[in-house]
C-alpha positions as CSV (number, residue, x, y, z in Angstrom):
1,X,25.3,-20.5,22.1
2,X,24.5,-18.0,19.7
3,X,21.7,-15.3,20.9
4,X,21.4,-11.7,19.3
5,X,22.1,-8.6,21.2
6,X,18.6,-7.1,22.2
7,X,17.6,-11.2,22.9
8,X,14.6,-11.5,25.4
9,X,13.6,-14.2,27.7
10,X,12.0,-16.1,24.6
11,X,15.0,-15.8,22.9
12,X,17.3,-17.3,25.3
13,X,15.2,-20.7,26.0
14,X,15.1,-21.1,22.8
15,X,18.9,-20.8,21.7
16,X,19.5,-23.0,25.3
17,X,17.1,-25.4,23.9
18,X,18.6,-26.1,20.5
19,X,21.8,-25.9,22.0
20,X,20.9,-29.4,23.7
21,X,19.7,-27.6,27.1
22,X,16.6,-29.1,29.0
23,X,13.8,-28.1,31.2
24,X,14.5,-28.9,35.0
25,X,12.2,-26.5,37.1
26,X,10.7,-23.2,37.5
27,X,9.8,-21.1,40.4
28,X,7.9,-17.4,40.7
29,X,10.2,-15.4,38.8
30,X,12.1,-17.6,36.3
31,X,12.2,-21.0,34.7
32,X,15.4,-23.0,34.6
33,X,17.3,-25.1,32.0
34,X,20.3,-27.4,32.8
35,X,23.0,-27.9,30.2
36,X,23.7,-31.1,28.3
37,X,26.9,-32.2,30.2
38,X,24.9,-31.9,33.3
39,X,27.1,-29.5,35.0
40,X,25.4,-26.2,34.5
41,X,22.4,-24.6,35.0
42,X,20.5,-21.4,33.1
43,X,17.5,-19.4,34.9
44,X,15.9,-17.3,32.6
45,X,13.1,-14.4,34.0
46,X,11.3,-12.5,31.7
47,X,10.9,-9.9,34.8
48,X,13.6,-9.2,37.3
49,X,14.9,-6.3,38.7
50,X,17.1,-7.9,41.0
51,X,19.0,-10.0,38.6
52,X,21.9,-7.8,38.5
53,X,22.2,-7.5,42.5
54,X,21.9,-11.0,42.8
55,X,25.0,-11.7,39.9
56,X,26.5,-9.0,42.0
57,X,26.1,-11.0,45.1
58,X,27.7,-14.2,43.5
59,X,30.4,-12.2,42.0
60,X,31.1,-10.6,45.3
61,X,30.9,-13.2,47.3
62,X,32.5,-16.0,45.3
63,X,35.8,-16.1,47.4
64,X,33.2,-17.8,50.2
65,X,32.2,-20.1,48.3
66,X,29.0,-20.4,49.7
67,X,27.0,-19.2,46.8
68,X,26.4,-20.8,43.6
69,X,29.7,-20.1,40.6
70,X,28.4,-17.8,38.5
71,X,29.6,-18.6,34.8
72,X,27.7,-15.8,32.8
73,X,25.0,-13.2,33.5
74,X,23.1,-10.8,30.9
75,X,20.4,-9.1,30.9
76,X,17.8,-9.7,28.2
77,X,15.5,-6.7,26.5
78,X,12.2,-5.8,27.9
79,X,13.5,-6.4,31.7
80,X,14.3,-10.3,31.8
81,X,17.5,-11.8,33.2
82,X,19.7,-14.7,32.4
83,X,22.0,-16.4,34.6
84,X,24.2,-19.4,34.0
85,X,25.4,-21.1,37.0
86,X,26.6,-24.4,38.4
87,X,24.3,-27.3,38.7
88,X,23.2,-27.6,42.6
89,X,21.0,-30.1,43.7
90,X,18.5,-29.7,47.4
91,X,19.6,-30.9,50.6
92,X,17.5,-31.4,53.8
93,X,15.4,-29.0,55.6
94,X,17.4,-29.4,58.8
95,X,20.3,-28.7,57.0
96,X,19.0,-25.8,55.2
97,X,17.5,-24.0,58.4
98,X,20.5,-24.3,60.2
99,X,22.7,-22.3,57.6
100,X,19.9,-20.0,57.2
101,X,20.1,-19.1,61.1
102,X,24.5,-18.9,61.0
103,X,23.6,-16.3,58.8
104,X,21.5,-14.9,60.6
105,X,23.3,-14.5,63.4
106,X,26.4,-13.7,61.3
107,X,28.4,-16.8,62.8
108,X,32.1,-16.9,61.8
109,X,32.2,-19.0,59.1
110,X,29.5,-16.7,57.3
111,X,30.6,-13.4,58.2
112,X,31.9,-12.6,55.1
113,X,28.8,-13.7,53.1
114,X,26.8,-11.9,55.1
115,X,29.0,-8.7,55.1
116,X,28.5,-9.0,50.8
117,X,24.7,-9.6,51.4
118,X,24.6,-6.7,53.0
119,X,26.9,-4.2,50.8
120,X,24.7,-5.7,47.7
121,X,21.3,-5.2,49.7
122,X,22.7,-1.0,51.2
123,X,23.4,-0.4,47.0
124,X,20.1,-1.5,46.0
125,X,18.4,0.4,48.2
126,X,20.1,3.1,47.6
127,X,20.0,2.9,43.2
128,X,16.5,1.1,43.0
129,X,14.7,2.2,46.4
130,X,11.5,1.0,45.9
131,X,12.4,-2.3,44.5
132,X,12.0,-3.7,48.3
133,X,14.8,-5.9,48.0
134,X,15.0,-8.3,51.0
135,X,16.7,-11.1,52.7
136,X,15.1,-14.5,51.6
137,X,15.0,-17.0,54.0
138,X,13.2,-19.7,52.0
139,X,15.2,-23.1,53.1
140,X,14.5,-24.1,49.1
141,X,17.2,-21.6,48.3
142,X,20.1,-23.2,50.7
143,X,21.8,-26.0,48.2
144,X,24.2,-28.2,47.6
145,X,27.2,-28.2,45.1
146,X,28.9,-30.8,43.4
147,X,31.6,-30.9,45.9
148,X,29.7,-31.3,48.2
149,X,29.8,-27.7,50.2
150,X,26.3,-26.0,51.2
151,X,25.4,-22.6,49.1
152,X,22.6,-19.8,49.3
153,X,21.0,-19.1,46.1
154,X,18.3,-16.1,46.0
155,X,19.3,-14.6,48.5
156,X,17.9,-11.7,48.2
157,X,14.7,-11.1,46.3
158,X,12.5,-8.3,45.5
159,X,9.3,-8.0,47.4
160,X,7.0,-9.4,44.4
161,X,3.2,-8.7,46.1
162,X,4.1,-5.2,47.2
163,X,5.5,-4.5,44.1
164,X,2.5,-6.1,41.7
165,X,-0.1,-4.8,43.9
166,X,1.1,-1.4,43.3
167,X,-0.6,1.3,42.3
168,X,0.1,1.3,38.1
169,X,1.1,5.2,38.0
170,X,3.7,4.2,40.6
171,X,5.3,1.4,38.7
172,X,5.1,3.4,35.2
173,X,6.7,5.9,37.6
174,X,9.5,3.6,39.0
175,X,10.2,1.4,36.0
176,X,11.0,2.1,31.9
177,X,8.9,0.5,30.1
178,X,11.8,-1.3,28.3
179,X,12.4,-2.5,31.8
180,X,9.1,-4.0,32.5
181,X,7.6,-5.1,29.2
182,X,7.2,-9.3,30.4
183,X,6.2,-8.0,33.8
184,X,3.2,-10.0,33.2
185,X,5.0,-13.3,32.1
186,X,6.9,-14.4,35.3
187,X,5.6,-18.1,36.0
188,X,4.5,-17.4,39.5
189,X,4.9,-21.3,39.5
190,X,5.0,-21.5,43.7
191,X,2.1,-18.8,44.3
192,X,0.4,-19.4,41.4
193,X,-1.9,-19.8,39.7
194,X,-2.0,-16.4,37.6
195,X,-5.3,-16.1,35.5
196,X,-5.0,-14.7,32.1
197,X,-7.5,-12.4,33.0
198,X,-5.9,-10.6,36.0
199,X,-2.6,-10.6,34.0
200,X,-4.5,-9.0,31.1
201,X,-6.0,-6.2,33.8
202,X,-2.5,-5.6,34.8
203,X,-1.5,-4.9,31.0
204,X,-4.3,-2.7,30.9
205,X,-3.7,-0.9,33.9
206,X,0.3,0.2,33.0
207,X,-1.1,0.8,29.4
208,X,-3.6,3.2,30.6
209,X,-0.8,4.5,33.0
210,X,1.9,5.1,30.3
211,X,-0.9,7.1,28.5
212,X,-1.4,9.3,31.6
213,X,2.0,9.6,32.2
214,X,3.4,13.4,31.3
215,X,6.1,13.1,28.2
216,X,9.7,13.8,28.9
Protein backbone atom coordinates (compact mmCIF):
# COMPACT_ATOMS: atom_id res chain seq x y z
CA UNK A 1 0.00 0.00 0.00
CA UNK A 2 2.07 2.60 -1.30
CA UNK A 3 1.23 6.31 0.03
CA UNK A 4 3.87 9.32 -0.07
CA UNK A 5 5.21 10.81 2.99
CA UNK A 6 3.30 14.16 3.60
CA UNK A 7 -0.08 11.85 2.29
CA UNK A 8 -3.36 13.50 3.64
CA UNK A 9 -6.68 11.94 4.32
CA UNK A 10 -7.41 12.12 0.45
CA UNK A 11 -4.50 10.39 -0.18
CA UNK A 12 -4.89 7.50 1.95
CA UNK A 13 -8.59 6.45 0.74
CA UNK A 14 -7.43 6.59 -2.29
CA UNK A 15 -4.22 4.29 -2.12
CA UNK A 16 -6.81 1.92 0.35
CA UNK A 17 -9.13 1.97 -2.46
CA UNK A 18 -6.95 0.88 -5.34
CA UNK A 19 -5.41 -1.45 -3.07
CA UNK A 20 -8.81 -3.44 -3.20
CA UNK A 21 -10.12 -1.68 0.22
CA UNK A 22 -13.97 -0.90 0.50
CA UNK A 23 -16.28 1.61 2.05
CA UNK A 24 -18.04 0.09 5.30
CA UNK A 25 -19.10 3.12 7.51
CA UNK A 26 -18.34 6.52 8.73
CA UNK A 27 -19.06 8.37 11.87
CA UNK A 28 -18.36 12.27 13.12
CA UNK A 29 -14.71 12.28 12.83
CA UNK A 30 -13.59 9.64 10.26
CA UNK A 31 -14.79 7.40 7.50
CA UNK A 32 -13.77 3.74 7.53
CA UNK A 33 -12.57 1.23 4.90
CA UNK A 34 -12.19 -2.66 5.44
CA UNK A 35 -9.47 -4.55 3.70
CA UNK A 36 -10.03 -7.09 0.89
CA UNK A 37 -9.37 -10.32 3.02
CA UNK A 38 -12.00 -9.02 5.38
CA UNK A 39 -9.91 -9.05 8.38
CA UNK A 40 -8.90 -5.50 8.76
CA UNK A 41 -10.17 -2.35 8.99
CA UNK A 42 -8.75 1.48 8.09
CA UNK A 43 -10.38 4.82 9.69
CA UNK A 44 -9.23 7.65 8.03
CA UNK A 45 -10.03 11.50 9.72
CA UNK A 46 -9.05 14.41 7.95
CA UNK A 47 -9.28 16.13 11.59
CA UNK A 48 -8.12 14.56 14.75
CA UNK A 49 -6.24 15.56 17.45
CA UNK A 50 -6.72 12.58 19.49
CA UNK A 51 -5.59 10.09 17.07
CA UNK A 52 -2.30 9.63 18.50
CA UNK A 53 -3.81 9.20 22.28
CA UNK A 54 -6.08 6.88 21.12
CA UNK A 55 -3.18 4.53 19.04
CA UNK A 56 -1.52 5.16 22.39
CA UNK A 57 -4.39 3.69 24.19
CA UNK A 58 -4.41 0.49 21.95
CA UNK A 59 -0.77 0.23 22.12
CA UNK A 60 -0.85 0.46 25.87
CA UNK A 61 -3.44 -1.40 26.57
CA UNK A 62 -3.04 -4.31 24.15
CA UNK A 63 -1.86 -6.86 26.82
CA UNK A 64 -5.85 -6.56 27.92
CA UNK A 65 -7.06 -7.35 25.03
CA UNK A 66 -10.03 -5.46 25.39
CA UNK A 67 -9.28 -2.92 22.80
CA UNK A 68 -9.17 -3.29 19.14
CA UNK A 69 -5.24 -4.76 17.65
CA UNK A 70 -3.82 -1.99 16.36
CA UNK A 71 -1.78 -2.97 13.08
CA UNK A 72 -0.53 0.52 11.91
CA UNK A 73 -1.15 4.15 12.84
CA UNK A 74 0.16 7.47 10.97
CA UNK A 75 -0.61 10.58 10.91
CA UNK A 76 -1.49 12.21 7.65
CA UNK A 77 -0.48 16.18 6.69
CA UNK A 78 -2.82 18.97 7.44
CA UNK A 79 -4.05 17.17 10.90
CA UNK A 80 -5.81 13.87 9.68
CA UNK A 81 -5.18 10.40 11.18
CA UNK A 82 -5.02 6.94 9.90
CA UNK A 83 -5.48 3.84 11.77
CA UNK A 84 -5.47 0.26 10.64
CA UNK A 85 -7.03 -2.18 12.97
CA UNK A 86 -8.80 -5.49 13.20
CA UNK A 87 -12.12 -5.95 11.75
CA UNK A 88 -14.85 -5.80 14.82
CA UNK A 89 -18.27 -6.20 14.27
CA UNK A 90 -21.44 -4.63 16.95
CA UNK A 91 -22.85 -6.52 19.60
CA UNK A 92 -26.07 -5.81 21.70
CA UNK A 93 -26.82 -2.89 23.67
CA UNK A 94 -27.16 -4.87 26.88
CA UNK A 95 -24.03 -6.20 26.27
CA UNK A 96 -22.42 -3.02 25.50
CA UNK A 97 -23.81 -1.05 28.61
CA UNK A 98 -22.77 -3.60 30.92
CA UNK A 99 -18.97 -3.32 29.99
CA UNK A 100 -19.34 0.28 29.72
CA UNK A 101 -20.44 0.36 33.65
CA UNK A 102 -17.31 -2.50 34.76
CA UNK A 103 -15.37 0.13 33.59
CA UNK A 104 -16.82 2.38 35.21
CA UNK A 105 -16.65 1.21 38.29
CA UNK A 106 -13.17 -0.20 37.59
CA UNK A 107 -14.29 -3.90 38.18
CA UNK A 108 -11.41 -6.45 38.22
CA UNK A 109 -11.29 -7.76 35.05
CA UNK A 110 -10.99 -4.01 33.61
CA UNK A 111 -8.73 -2.49 36.03
CA UNK A 112 -5.92 -2.52 33.95
CA UNK A 113 -7.84 -0.97 30.96
CA UNK A 114 -8.99 1.52 32.91
CA UNK A 115 -5.67 2.25 34.73
CA UNK A 116 -4.17 2.90 30.63
CA UNK A 117 -7.40 4.99 29.96
CA UNK A 118 -6.46 6.97 32.46
CA UNK A 119 -2.45 7.37 32.18
CA UNK A 120 -3.39 8.20 28.24
CA UNK A 121 -6.33 10.62 29.33
CA UNK A 122 -3.64 12.54 32.59
CA UNK A 123 -0.86 12.88 29.33
CA UNK A 124 -3.28 14.53 27.15
CA UNK A 125 -4.28 16.81 29.42
CA UNK A 126 -1.35 17.61 30.35
CA UNK A 127 0.49 18.05 26.38
CA UNK A 128 -2.79 19.29 24.55
CA UNK A 129 -4.96 20.93 27.58
CA UNK A 130 -7.55 22.34 25.76
CA UNK A 131 -8.25 19.51 23.47
CA UNK A 132 -11.05 18.37 26.17
CA UNK A 133 -10.32 14.83 25.78
CA UNK A 134 -12.91 12.67 27.55
CA UNK A 135 -14.26 9.33 28.41
CA UNK A 136 -16.81 8.16 25.76
CA UNK A 137 -19.40 6.18 26.90
CA UNK A 138 -21.24 5.64 23.56
CA UNK A 139 -22.39 1.74 23.73
CA UNK A 140 -21.59 1.97 19.63
CA UNK A 141 -18.00 1.97 20.62
CA UNK A 142 -18.06 -1.47 22.82
CA UNK A 143 -17.42 -4.33 19.97
CA UNK A 144 -16.77 -7.51 19.22
CA UNK A 145 -13.65 -9.35 17.86
CA UNK A 146 -13.25 -12.12 15.71
CA UNK A 147 -12.67 -14.41 18.64
CA UNK A 148 -15.25 -13.56 20.00
CA UNK A 149 -13.95 -11.31 23.24
CA UNK A 150 -15.82 -7.79 23.83
CA UNK A 151 -13.43 -4.45 23.03
CA UNK A 152 -13.76 -0.57 23.57
CA UNK A 153 -12.95 1.41 20.61
CA UNK A 154 -13.01 5.34 20.98
CA UNK A 155 -12.61 5.43 24.09
CA UNK A 156 -11.73 8.50 24.58
CA UNK A 157 -12.62 11.42 22.24
CA UNK A 158 -12.11 15.06 22.12
CA UNK A 159 -14.97 17.25 23.03
CA UNK A 160 -15.92 18.20 19.21
CA UNK A 161 -18.86 21.08 20.00
CA UNK A 162 -16.75 22.84 22.53
CA UNK A 163 -13.95 22.75 20.45
CA UNK A 164 -15.85 23.97 16.96
CA UNK A 165 -17.80 26.47 18.73
CA UNK A 166 -14.73 28.06 19.84
CA UNK A 167 -13.88 31.28 19.54
CA UNK A 168 -11.47 31.30 16.02
CA UNK A 169 -8.44 33.35 17.76
CA UNK A 170 -8.50 30.52 20.29
CA UNK A 171 -8.18 27.65 17.99
CA UNK A 172 -5.59 29.65 15.59
CA UNK A 173 -4.14 30.04 19.12
CA UNK A 174 -4.22 26.28 20.17
CA UNK A 175 -3.68 24.53 16.85
CA UNK A 176 -0.81 24.98 13.74
CA UNK A 177 -2.40 25.48 10.91
CA UNK A 178 -0.66 22.42 9.48
CA UNK A 179 -2.60 20.72 12.18
CA UNK A 180 -6.03 21.86 11.37
CA UNK A 181 -6.12 22.50 7.66
CA UNK A 182 -9.35 19.59 6.97
CA UNK A 183 -10.84 20.93 10.20
CA UNK A 184 -13.77 21.63 8.11
CA UNK A 185 -13.95 18.14 6.31
CA UNK A 186 -14.71 15.66 9.22
CA UNK A 187 -18.06 13.85 8.08
CA UNK A 188 -20.08 14.73 11.08
CA UNK A 189 -22.02 11.65 9.70
CA UNK A 190 -24.00 11.03 13.40
CA UNK A 191 -24.71 14.85 14.20
CA UNK A 192 -24.83 15.95 10.93
CA UNK A 193 -25.82 17.45 8.72
CA UNK A 194 -22.99 20.14 8.13
CA UNK A 195 -24.03 22.83 5.51
CA UNK A 196 -21.44 24.07 3.16
CA UNK A 197 -22.28 27.28 4.24
CA UNK A 198 -21.46 27.16 8.03
CA UNK A 199 -18.39 25.10 7.05
CA UNK A 200 -17.36 27.83 4.63
CA UNK A 201 -17.96 30.63 7.70
CA UNK A 202 -15.78 28.51 9.71
CA UNK A 203 -12.96 28.71 6.95
CA UNK A 204 -13.47 32.24 7.01
CA UNK A 205 -13.45 32.76 10.49
CA UNK A 206 -9.64 30.90 11.14
CA UNK A 207 -8.56 32.68 7.85
CA UNK A 208 -9.44 36.05 9.18
CA UNK A 209 -7.91 34.74 12.59
CA UNK A 210 -4.51 33.61 11.14
CA UNK A 211 -4.37 37.11 9.54
CA UNK A 212 -4.91 38.72 13.03
CA UNK A 213 -2.61 36.49 14.53
CA UNK A 214 0.92 38.31 15.64
CA UNK A 215 3.97 36.61 13.48
CA UNK A 216 6.51 34.53 15.31
Amino acid sequence: MPMQRDADHRDAEQALRKAGWTACGAGDWAIALRSPDGTAVARISPFDPAGPYTAALYREAAHTRQVPELFAHRRLTGGGDLQIMEWLQPVPEREAVAFLAAIARRDPEVAELVDAVRRVHERAQSELPWLGLKFDDNPENVMRAADGRLVAADLLGPDGPKLYAADPDLIVAWIPEDERRFMTEIPLTATGPWTPEVREAMRAGLAAADARKPSA
